[in-house]
C-alpha positions, 0 to 999 in steps of 0.5 A: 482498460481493454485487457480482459479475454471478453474485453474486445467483445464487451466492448463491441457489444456495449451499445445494445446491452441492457443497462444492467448488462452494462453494468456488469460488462463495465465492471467485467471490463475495468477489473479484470484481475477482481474476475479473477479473484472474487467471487460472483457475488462480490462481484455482482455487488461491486458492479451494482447488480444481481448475481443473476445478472452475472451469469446472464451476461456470461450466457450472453456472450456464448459461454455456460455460465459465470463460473466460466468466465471467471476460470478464463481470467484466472487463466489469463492471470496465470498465463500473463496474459493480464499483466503489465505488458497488456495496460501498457498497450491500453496505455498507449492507446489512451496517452494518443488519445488524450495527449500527455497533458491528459493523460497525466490529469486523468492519473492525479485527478484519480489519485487524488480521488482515492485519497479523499476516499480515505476520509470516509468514516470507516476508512478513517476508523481503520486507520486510527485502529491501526495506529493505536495498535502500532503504537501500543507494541513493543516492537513493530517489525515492517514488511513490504516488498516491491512496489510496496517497499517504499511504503513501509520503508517510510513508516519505518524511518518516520518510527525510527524518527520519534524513537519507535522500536522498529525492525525493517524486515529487509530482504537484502542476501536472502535474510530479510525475515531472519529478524522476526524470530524474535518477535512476541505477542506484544509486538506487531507486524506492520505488512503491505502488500497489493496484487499481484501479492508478493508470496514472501509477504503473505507468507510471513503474515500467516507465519506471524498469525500462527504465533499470534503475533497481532497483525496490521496490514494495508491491501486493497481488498477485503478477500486479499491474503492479507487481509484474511489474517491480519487484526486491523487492516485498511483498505486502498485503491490502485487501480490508476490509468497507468500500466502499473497500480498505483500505491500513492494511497497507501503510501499516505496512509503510512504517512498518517499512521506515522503522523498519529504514533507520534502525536500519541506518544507526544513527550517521547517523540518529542525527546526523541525528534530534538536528538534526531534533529541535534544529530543531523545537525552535528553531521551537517546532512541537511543545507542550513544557515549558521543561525538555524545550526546554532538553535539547534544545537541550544536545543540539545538535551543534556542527556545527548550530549556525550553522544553529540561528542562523537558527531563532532569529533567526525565532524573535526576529521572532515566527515560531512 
Protein backbone atom coordinates (compact mmCIF):
# COMPACT_ATOMS: atom_id res chain seq x y z
CA UNK A 1 0.00 0.00 0.00
CA UNK A 2 1.68 3.21 -1.26
CA UNK A 3 -0.28 5.72 0.17
CA UNK A 4 1.46 7.54 3.01
CA UNK A 5 3.38 11.44 2.20
CA UNK A 6 7.01 9.43 2.70
CA UNK A 7 5.60 6.04 0.92
CA UNK A 8 7.33 7.16 -2.57
CA UNK A 9 10.40 7.84 -0.94
CA UNK A 10 10.66 4.58 1.65
CA UNK A 11 10.11 2.72 -1.02
CA UNK A 12 12.76 4.10 -3.09
CA UNK A 13 14.96 3.92 -0.59
CA UNK A 14 14.10 0.47 0.91
CA UNK A 15 16.83 -1.68 -0.70
CA UNK A 16 19.94 0.25 1.19
CA UNK A 17 18.35 0.59 4.69
CA UNK A 18 19.41 -1.07 7.33
CA UNK A 19 17.31 -3.83 8.50
CA UNK A 20 16.33 -1.92 11.20
CA UNK A 21 15.34 0.79 9.12
CA UNK A 22 13.31 -1.39 7.11
CA UNK A 23 11.41 -2.30 9.63
CA UNK A 24 10.50 0.77 10.74
CA UNK A 25 9.80 1.85 6.92
CA UNK A 26 7.91 -1.17 6.45
CA UNK A 27 5.82 -0.51 9.36
CA UNK A 28 5.57 3.40 8.32
CA UNK A 29 4.61 2.36 4.75
CA UNK A 30 1.82 -0.51 5.48
CA UNK A 31 0.03 1.62 8.44
CA UNK A 32 -0.16 5.07 7.32
CA UNK A 33 -3.20 5.96 9.41
CA UNK A 34 -1.56 4.24 12.92
CA UNK A 35 1.43 7.06 11.99
CA UNK A 36 -1.30 9.21 12.34
CA UNK A 37 -2.71 8.04 15.73
CA UNK A 38 -0.10 6.16 17.62
CA UNK A 39 2.37 7.28 19.55
CA UNK A 40 6.04 6.48 18.65
CA UNK A 41 6.53 4.37 20.87
CA UNK A 42 3.50 2.13 20.07
CA UNK A 43 4.73 2.29 17.13
CA UNK A 44 8.05 1.30 17.43
CA UNK A 45 6.93 -1.98 19.33
CA UNK A 46 4.46 -2.65 16.79
CA UNK A 47 7.44 -2.41 13.84
CA UNK A 48 9.66 -4.58 15.92
CA UNK A 49 12.04 -1.92 16.93
CA UNK A 50 13.65 0.84 19.47
CA UNK A 51 12.03 4.10 19.61
CA UNK A 52 15.20 5.46 18.83
CA UNK A 53 15.12 3.60 15.52
CA UNK A 54 12.01 5.87 14.72
CA UNK A 55 13.41 9.06 15.01
CA UNK A 56 16.67 7.81 13.15
CA UNK A 57 14.78 6.88 10.31
CA UNK A 58 12.82 10.07 10.43
CA UNK A 59 16.30 12.25 10.11
CA UNK A 60 17.19 9.87 7.49
CA UNK A 61 14.81 10.91 5.26
CA UNK A 62 15.38 14.72 5.74
CA UNK A 63 13.05 15.74 8.50
CA UNK A 64 13.79 17.07 12.40
CA UNK A 65 12.55 14.09 14.08
CA UNK A 66 9.64 11.66 14.56
CA UNK A 67 7.31 13.99 15.77
CA UNK A 68 7.44 15.40 12.43
CA UNK A 69 6.78 12.60 10.41
CA UNK A 70 4.07 11.94 12.37
CA UNK A 71 2.09 15.72 12.11
CA UNK A 72 2.69 15.26 8.21
CA UNK A 73 0.35 11.94 8.16
CA UNK A 74 -2.00 13.30 10.66
CA UNK A 75 -2.04 16.24 8.05
CA UNK A 76 -2.85 13.95 5.44
CA UNK A 77 -5.44 12.31 7.36
CA UNK A 78 -6.98 15.61 8.01
CA UNK A 79 -6.77 16.73 4.27
CA UNK A 80 -7.78 13.16 2.61
CA UNK A 81 -5.03 12.64 1.50
CA UNK A 82 -5.11 9.10 3.27
CA UNK A 83 -8.13 7.82 2.19
CA UNK A 84 -10.06 5.70 0.00
CA UNK A 85 -9.63 7.38 -3.01
CA UNK A 86 -5.59 7.01 -2.20
CA UNK A 87 -5.91 2.60 -1.80
CA UNK A 88 -8.10 2.67 -4.45
CA UNK A 89 -5.09 3.76 -6.65
CA UNK A 90 -2.79 1.17 -4.86
CA UNK A 91 -5.63 -1.18 -5.89
CA UNK A 92 -5.46 -0.96 -9.28
CA UNK A 93 -1.98 -1.25 -9.47
CA UNK A 94 -1.70 -4.47 -7.26
CA UNK A 95 -5.38 -6.18 -9.00
CA UNK A 96 -2.93 -5.78 -12.81
CA UNK A 97 -0.11 -6.91 -11.07
CA UNK A 98 -1.48 -10.08 -9.61
CA UNK A 99 -4.69 -10.74 -12.02
CA UNK A 100 -8.17 -10.77 -10.44
CA UNK A 101 -7.92 -14.45 -9.42
CA UNK A 102 -4.83 -13.10 -7.25
CA UNK A 103 -5.79 -10.58 -5.87
CA UNK A 104 -9.10 -11.76 -4.52
CA UNK A 105 -6.73 -14.75 -2.97
CA UNK A 106 -4.47 -12.28 -1.62
CA UNK A 107 -8.10 -10.70 0.20
CA UNK A 108 -9.55 -14.25 1.59
CA UNK A 109 -6.23 -15.62 2.33
CA UNK A 110 -5.71 -12.20 4.71
CA UNK A 111 -9.27 -12.70 6.01
CA UNK A 112 -8.93 -15.72 6.69
CA UNK A 113 -5.93 -14.88 8.87
CA UNK A 114 -7.30 -12.56 10.96
CA UNK A 115 -10.11 -14.71 12.15
CA UNK A 116 -7.45 -17.51 13.36
CA UNK A 117 -6.21 -14.52 15.03
CA UNK A 118 -9.25 -14.35 16.99
CA UNK A 119 -8.48 -17.91 18.54
CA UNK A 120 -5.55 -16.49 20.30
CA UNK A 121 -5.75 -17.06 24.35
CA UNK A 122 -6.29 -13.54 24.94
CA UNK A 123 -8.50 -12.90 21.98
CA UNK A 124 -10.67 -15.62 23.16
CA UNK A 125 -10.84 -14.01 26.77
CA UNK A 126 -12.15 -11.05 25.64
CA UNK A 127 -14.62 -12.37 23.65
CA UNK A 128 -16.00 -14.93 26.49
CA UNK A 129 -15.78 -11.60 28.75
CA UNK A 130 -17.81 -9.64 26.41
CA UNK A 131 -20.60 -12.02 26.16
CA UNK A 132 -20.92 -13.00 30.06
CA UNK A 133 -21.54 -9.24 30.16
CA UNK A 134 -24.01 -9.27 27.51
CA UNK A 135 -25.70 -11.65 28.57
CA UNK A 136 -26.17 -10.95 32.27
CA UNK A 137 -27.83 -7.22 31.05
CA UNK A 138 -31.18 -6.26 31.31
CA UNK A 139 -31.12 -4.69 28.03
CA UNK A 140 -28.63 -4.51 25.60
CA UNK A 141 -28.80 -1.55 23.25
CA UNK A 142 -26.66 -1.89 19.81
CA UNK A 143 -24.80 0.77 18.15
CA UNK A 144 -22.76 0.83 14.98
CA UNK A 145 -22.88 2.75 11.93
CA UNK A 146 -21.55 2.66 8.45
CA UNK A 147 -19.55 0.10 7.61
CA UNK A 148 -20.08 -1.08 11.23
CA UNK A 149 -23.97 -1.38 11.07
CA UNK A 150 -24.12 -4.70 9.76
CA UNK A 151 -22.16 -5.97 12.73
CA UNK A 152 -24.51 -4.89 15.26
CA UNK A 153 -27.22 -5.35 13.20
CA UNK A 154 -26.61 -9.20 13.16
CA UNK A 155 -26.14 -9.54 17.03
CA UNK A 156 -29.13 -7.67 17.14
CA UNK A 157 -31.50 -9.87 15.14
CA UNK A 158 -29.39 -13.30 16.66
CA UNK A 159 -30.67 -11.56 20.34
CA UNK A 160 -33.86 -10.78 19.29
CA UNK A 161 -33.86 -14.53 17.91
CA UNK A 162 -33.24 -16.26 21.40
CA UNK A 163 -35.50 -13.57 23.48
CA UNK A 164 -32.96 -10.91 24.42
CA UNK A 165 -34.04 -7.49 25.33
CA UNK A 166 -32.26 -5.79 22.48
CA UNK A 167 -32.79 -2.19 21.43
CA UNK A 168 -31.28 -1.28 17.64
CA UNK A 169 -30.11 2.37 18.19
CA UNK A 170 -30.77 3.30 14.62
CA UNK A 171 -30.30 6.23 13.11
CA UNK A 172 -32.97 6.58 10.61
CA UNK A 173 -35.07 10.66 10.73
CA UNK A 174 -32.24 11.66 12.92
CA UNK A 175 -33.59 9.51 16.36
CA UNK A 176 -31.44 6.64 16.52
CA UNK A 177 -30.04 7.47 19.94
CA UNK A 178 -33.33 9.00 21.39
CA UNK A 179 -34.04 5.17 22.79
CA UNK A 180 -30.81 5.22 25.08
CA UNK A 181 -32.38 7.59 27.44
CA UNK A 182 -33.80 4.72 29.03
CA UNK A 183 -31.05 3.14 29.65
CA UNK A 184 -29.56 1.90 33.30
CA UNK A 185 -26.64 0.46 35.12
CA UNK A 186 -27.65 -3.02 34.63
CA UNK A 187 -28.08 -2.77 30.72
CA UNK A 188 -24.95 -2.66 28.38
CA UNK A 189 -24.29 -0.88 25.52
CA UNK A 190 -23.08 -3.10 22.71
CA UNK A 191 -20.94 -0.47 20.07
CA UNK A 192 -18.58 -0.90 16.89
CA UNK A 193 -16.68 0.96 15.45
CA UNK A 194 -13.50 1.35 13.31
CA UNK A 195 -11.52 3.96 11.89
CA UNK A 196 -12.15 6.30 10.49
CA UNK A 197 -14.28 6.52 13.99
CA UNK A 198 -17.66 7.44 13.29
CA UNK A 199 -18.38 10.63 15.83
CA UNK A 200 -21.85 9.62 16.77
CA UNK A 201 -20.79 6.30 17.99
CA UNK A 202 -18.03 7.44 20.10
CA UNK A 203 -19.91 10.08 21.28
CA UNK A 204 -22.78 7.93 22.59
CA UNK A 205 -20.26 5.69 24.32
CA UNK A 206 -18.69 8.32 26.18
CA UNK A 207 -22.26 9.71 27.13
CA UNK A 208 -23.02 6.00 28.29
CA UNK A 209 -19.46 5.86 30.16
CA UNK A 210 -20.44 9.18 32.15
CA UNK A 211 -23.54 7.42 33.38
CA UNK A 212 -21.92 4.42 34.18
CA UNK A 213 -23.78 2.42 32.08
CA UNK A 214 -21.10 -0.75 31.21
CA UNK A 215 -19.85 -0.87 28.17
CA UNK A 216 -18.90 -3.63 25.17
CA UNK A 217 -17.13 -2.50 22.14
CA UNK A 218 -15.40 -4.32 19.12
CA UNK A 219 -12.50 -1.84 17.60
CA UNK A 220 -9.27 -2.29 16.31
CA UNK A 221 -7.11 -0.50 18.37
CA UNK A 222 -6.12 -0.43 22.16
CA UNK A 223 -5.76 3.61 21.89
CA UNK A 224 -9.30 3.69 19.77
CA UNK A 225 -12.24 5.89 21.03
CA UNK A 226 -13.65 3.09 22.09
CA UNK A 227 -11.63 1.28 23.59
CA UNK A 228 -10.68 4.06 26.11
CA UNK A 229 -13.76 4.03 27.67
CA UNK A 230 -15.45 0.76 27.25
CA UNK A 231 -15.45 -2.44 30.13
CA UNK A 232 -14.78 -5.16 27.75
CA UNK A 233 -13.54 -4.47 24.36
CA UNK A 234 -12.16 -6.91 21.60
CA UNK A 235 -9.62 -6.20 19.48
CA UNK A 236 -9.94 -6.67 15.28
CA UNK A 237 -7.85 -6.40 12.31
CA UNK A 238 -8.99 -4.45 9.05
CA UNK A 239 -6.50 -3.84 7.47
CA UNK A 240 -7.33 -5.80 3.85
CA UNK A 241 -5.52 -5.38 0.11
CA UNK A 242 -8.61 -3.78 -0.85
CA UNK A 243 -9.35 0.08 -1.09
CA UNK A 244 -11.89 -0.23 2.15
CA UNK A 245 -11.14 -2.07 5.58
CA UNK A 246 -12.21 -5.01 6.00
CA UNK A 247 -15.04 -5.73 8.97
CA UNK A 248 -15.29 -9.81 8.25
CA UNK A 249 -13.46 -10.13 11.61
CA UNK A 250 -15.75 -8.35 13.49
CA UNK A 251 -18.67 -9.41 11.86
CA UNK A 252 -17.53 -13.25 13.37
CA UNK A 253 -16.89 -11.89 16.33
CA UNK A 254 -20.52 -10.97 16.64
CA UNK A 255 -21.40 -13.90 15.54
CA UNK A 256 -19.68 -15.76 18.39
CA UNK A 257 -21.16 -13.55 20.97
CA UNK A 258 -24.28 -14.53 19.79
CA UNK A 259 -23.72 -17.80 19.63
CA UNK A 260 -22.22 -17.78 23.49
CA UNK A 261 -25.55 -15.73 24.74
CA UNK A 262 -27.56 -18.25 23.47
CA UNK A 263 -25.90 -21.30 24.83
CA UNK A 264 -25.55 -19.43 28.28
CA UNK A 265 -29.26 -19.01 28.67
CA UNK A 266 -29.66 -22.18 26.98
CA UNK A 267 -33.91 -22.98 28.13
CA UNK A 268 -34.89 -19.52 27.41
CA UNK A 269 -33.32 -19.44 24.27
CA UNK A 270 -34.63 -22.43 23.37
CA UNK A 271 -38.14 -21.41 24.27
CA UNK A 272 -37.81 -18.58 22.57
CA UNK A 273 -35.95 -20.09 19.09
CA UNK A 274 -39.51 -22.85 18.78
CA UNK A 275 -41.96 -19.55 18.84
CA UNK A 276 -39.40 -17.69 16.28
CA UNK A 277 -39.39 -20.78 14.24
CA UNK A 278 -43.51 -21.64 14.71
CA UNK A 279 -43.94 -17.83 13.51
CA UNK A 280 -41.69 -18.14 10.37
CA UNK A 281 -43.53 -20.88 9.70
CA UNK A 282 -47.31 -19.50 10.20
CA UNK A 283 -46.13 -16.36 7.73
CA UNK A 284 -44.84 -18.96 5.48
CA UNK A 285 -41.25 -16.61 5.19
CA UNK A 286 -38.83 -19.40 4.38
CA UNK A 287 -39.33 -22.10 1.42
CA UNK A 288 -40.06 -25.54 3.36
CA UNK A 289 -41.69 -28.76 2.66
CA UNK A 290 -45.53 -29.53 4.12
CA UNK A 291 -43.46 -32.10 6.12
CA UNK A 292 -41.03 -29.62 7.78
CA UNK A 293 -44.21 -27.11 8.09
CA UNK A 294 -45.93 -29.79 9.91
CA UNK A 295 -43.06 -30.32 12.59
CA UNK A 296 -42.81 -27.32 13.16
CA UNK A 297 -45.85 -26.52 13.96
CA UNK A 298 -46.21 -29.88 16.52
CA UNK A 299 -43.67 -28.22 18.09
CA UNK A 300 -45.57 -25.32 18.94
CA UNK A 301 -45.49 -24.30 23.00
CA UNK A 302 -48.94 -24.17 24.01
CA UNK A 303 -48.45 -20.93 25.75
CA UNK A 304 -47.94 -19.51 21.48
CA UNK A 305 -50.61 -20.60 20.44
CA UNK A 306 -53.13 -17.87 21.08
CA UNK A 307 -50.40 -15.86 19.38
CA UNK A 308 -50.07 -18.15 16.22
CA UNK A 309 -53.98 -17.65 16.08
CA UNK A 310 -53.10 -14.10 14.67
CA UNK A 311 -50.43 -15.55 11.91
CA UNK A 312 -52.99 -17.90 10.70
CA UNK A 313 -55.82 -15.48 10.30
CA UNK A 314 -53.36 -13.51 7.94
CA UNK A 315 -52.26 -16.23 6.50
CA UNK A 316 -56.29 -16.99 5.54
CA UNK A 317 -56.44 -13.47 4.15
CA UNK A 318 -53.49 -14.26 1.70
CA UNK A 319 -50.47 -12.53 3.43
CA UNK A 320 -47.33 -14.54 2.73
Amino acid sequence: MADGPLSEQLVTGFDTMSRQFQLAARYIIDHPHDVALLSMRDQARLAGVHPATMTRLAKHVGLEGYEELRQMYADAVRSGDVGFARRADAQVVTQKLKGDQGFAREILQTHAAQIVHLTEPTQLDAIVSSARRLASAKRVYCIGLRSSHSIVWHLHYILSMIGEKSVLLDAVAGTGTDAFARAAREDVLFATSVFPYTRVTVDLAKYAHHRRIPIVAITDSKVAPLARVADDVVLVQTESPSFIHTMTPAFAVAEVLGALIAGRRAQAARESLLQFDVHLADFNTHIKSRTQTRALRSSKPASSAAKNTCGRKYKGNGVN
